[in-house]
N, C-alpha and C positions, 0 to 999 in steps of 0.2 A: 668183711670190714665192719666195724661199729659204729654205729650211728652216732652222729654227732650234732645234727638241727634238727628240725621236724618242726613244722608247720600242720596245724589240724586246722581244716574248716575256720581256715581266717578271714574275716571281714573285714575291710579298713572303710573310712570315711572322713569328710573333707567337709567340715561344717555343718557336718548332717547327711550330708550327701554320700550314699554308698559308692565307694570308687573300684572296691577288690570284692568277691564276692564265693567266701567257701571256697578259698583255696588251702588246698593239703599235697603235703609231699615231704619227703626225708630227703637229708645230706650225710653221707656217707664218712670215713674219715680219709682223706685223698683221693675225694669224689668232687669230678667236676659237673656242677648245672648249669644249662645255661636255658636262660627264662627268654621266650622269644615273644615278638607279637610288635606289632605296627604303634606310632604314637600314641600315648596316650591311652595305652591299652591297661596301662597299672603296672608295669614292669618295676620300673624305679622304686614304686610306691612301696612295692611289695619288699624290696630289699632293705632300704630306710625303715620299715617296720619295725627289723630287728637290733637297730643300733639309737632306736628311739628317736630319728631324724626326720620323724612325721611336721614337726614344727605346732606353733598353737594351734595349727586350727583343725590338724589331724588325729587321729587315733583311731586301736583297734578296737570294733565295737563286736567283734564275736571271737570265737577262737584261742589258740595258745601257739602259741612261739617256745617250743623247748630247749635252750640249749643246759647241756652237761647235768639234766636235772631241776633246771632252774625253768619257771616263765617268764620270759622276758617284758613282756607289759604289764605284769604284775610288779618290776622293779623301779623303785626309787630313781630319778635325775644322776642321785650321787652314786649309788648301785651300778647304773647302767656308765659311767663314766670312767668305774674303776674295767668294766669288761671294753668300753669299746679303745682299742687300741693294741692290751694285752692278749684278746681273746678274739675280738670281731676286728677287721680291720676293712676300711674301705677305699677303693680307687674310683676317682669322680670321673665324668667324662672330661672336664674341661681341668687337667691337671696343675697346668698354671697357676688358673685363680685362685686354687688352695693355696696358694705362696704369696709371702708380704713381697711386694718387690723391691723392698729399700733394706732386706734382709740377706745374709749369704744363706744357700739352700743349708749350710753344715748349721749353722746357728739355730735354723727351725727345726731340723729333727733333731738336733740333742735338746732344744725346748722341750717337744713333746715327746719324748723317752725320757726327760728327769721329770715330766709331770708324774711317772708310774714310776720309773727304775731312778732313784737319784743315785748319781756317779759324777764322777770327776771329768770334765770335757776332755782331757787328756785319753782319759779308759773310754768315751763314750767314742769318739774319733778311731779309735782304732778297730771299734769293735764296726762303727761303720764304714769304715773300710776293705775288711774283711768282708761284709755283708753284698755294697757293692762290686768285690772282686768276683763273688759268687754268682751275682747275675749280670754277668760279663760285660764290668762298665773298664774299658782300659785306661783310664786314669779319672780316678777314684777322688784324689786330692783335689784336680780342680773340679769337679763336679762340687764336691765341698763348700769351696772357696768362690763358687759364683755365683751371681744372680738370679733370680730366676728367666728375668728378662734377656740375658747373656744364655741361655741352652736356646734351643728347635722346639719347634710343636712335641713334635716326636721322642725329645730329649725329656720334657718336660713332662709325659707322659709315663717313659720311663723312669724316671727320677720320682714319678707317683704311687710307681708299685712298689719301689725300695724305701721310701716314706710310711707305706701301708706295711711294709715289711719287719719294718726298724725293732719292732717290739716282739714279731715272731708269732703271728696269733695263727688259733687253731684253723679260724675261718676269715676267708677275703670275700668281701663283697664288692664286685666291681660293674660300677654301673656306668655303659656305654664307653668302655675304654679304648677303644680303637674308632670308633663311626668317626670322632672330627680330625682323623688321620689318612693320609693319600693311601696307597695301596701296598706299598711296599713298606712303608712304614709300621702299618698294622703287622704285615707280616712278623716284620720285628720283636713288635708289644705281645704277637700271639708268643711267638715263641720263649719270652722271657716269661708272658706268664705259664706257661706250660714246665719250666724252667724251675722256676718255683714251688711248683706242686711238687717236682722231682728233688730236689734238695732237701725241704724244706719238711714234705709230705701234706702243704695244707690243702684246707678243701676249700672248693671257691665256687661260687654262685657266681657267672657269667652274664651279664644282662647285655643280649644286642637287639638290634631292631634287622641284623642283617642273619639270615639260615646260617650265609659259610662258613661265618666266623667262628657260629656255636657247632657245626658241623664239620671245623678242624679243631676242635678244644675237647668239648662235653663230652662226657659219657653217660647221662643223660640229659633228655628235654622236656621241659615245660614249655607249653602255648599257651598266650592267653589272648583272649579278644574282648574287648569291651569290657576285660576286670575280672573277666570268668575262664578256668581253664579250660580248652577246646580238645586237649590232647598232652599228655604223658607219659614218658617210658623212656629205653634206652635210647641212645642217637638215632645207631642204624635202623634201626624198626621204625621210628617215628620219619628218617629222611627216605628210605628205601620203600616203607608203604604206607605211608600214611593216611590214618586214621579220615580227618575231616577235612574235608573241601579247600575251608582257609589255611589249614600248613601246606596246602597242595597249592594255593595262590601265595604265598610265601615265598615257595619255592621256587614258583616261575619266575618270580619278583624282582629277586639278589643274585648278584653272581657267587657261585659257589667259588671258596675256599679247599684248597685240595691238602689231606695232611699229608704232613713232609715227613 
């Protein structure tokens, strides 16, 4: 497979304050990562890196962010805005709050697909339709047609990743997509995004705080503790014998996730 991100020796910082520290690793093309480690470890931070979502008081002060030939904190506001949607997409954890609530869900993604793709809401509706039949929502219309306050936690979640979807990018960045989800419901969200990768072929950096989730997803993992990687490689190698102490308290931690 061909590379498609790569991260070298990235530094991030938080008003001065080093938060990420010399992290590197590649992304594959319909490679899943999933970046693990306890709060506050840099996870989040590390993925908002590449879609320029450090906010003002962050940025990368070492390092390079490659995608398609390009470095990413080398590009423009405007640069980085024509990439994130078409090319980087993201699912938040808390999927709702991305949604106006005095909007129907169809109205905000054909918003942001005619910010990149302008089309007629007629052609934009059908092509999301089709996109939804794909990640097996059985009625597509009213998901459209409703609120966001009117779906489920879970609904709202889903209806995250076919939002992040809508434009078709090469890479998903999905940070904490399933953690404020009951148990079966994650199940769900694993298996739609897993779903996607297989349709779609994109590649997706996984950010949990929980082993199972990235140990029914990933094919490989990233650790990080305290901002620093502790341990890298494929799934099974890293869950089966791992390396350092902390993914071995990790592990004890969470309950494992079995793939299906």
């Amino acid at each position: 497979m061909a590379e498609i991100l790569r991260y070298e020796h990235v530094d991030i910082s938080y008003n001065g304050s080093l938060t990420v520290r010399d992290v590197s690793f590649t992304l594959e093309e319909g490679e899943i990562l999933g970046v693990v480690g306890e709060s506050g470890s840099g996870k989040s931070t590390l993925i908002k890196a590449a879609m320029g979502l450090l906010g003002p008081s962050g940025m990368v002060t070492r390092g390079d962010i490659w995608y398609k030939g390009q470095n990413l904190p080398d590009l423009s506001d405007r640069e980085l805005r024509k990439l994130n949607g078409p090319d980087l997409g993201m699912i938040f954890q808390h999927a709702g709050s991305s949604f106006c609530p005095i909007r129907t869900v169809g109205a905000q993604l054909y918003e942001a697909a005619a910010e990149h793709e302008p089309q007629s809401p007629k052609k934009f509706r059908k092509q999301a339709l089709e996109l939804l039949g794909k990640l097996g929502f059985e009625n597509g219309r009213r998901i459209l047609d409703s609120y966001p306050f009117e779906l489920s936690g879970g609904m709202q979640q889903r209806v995250g990743i076919a939002a992040a979807m809508i434009l078709n990018p090469s890479v998903l960045l999905a940070d904490e997509p399933t953690s404020a989800l009951d148990v079966s419901v994650q199940k769900q969200v694993v298996e739609e995004m897993l779903l996607v990768r297989k349709t779609f072929g994109t590649s997706i950096i996984l950010v949990a705080h929980n082993i199972g989730v990235i140990g029914a997803m990933a094919d490989k993992v990233l650790v990080l503790k305290g901002g620093e990687m502790v341990e890298y490689g494929e799934t099974q190698q890293v869950l089966n014998a791992p390396e350092s102490a902390y993914t071995r308290t990790l592990m004890s931690a969470v309950l494992r996730l079995r793939r299906s």
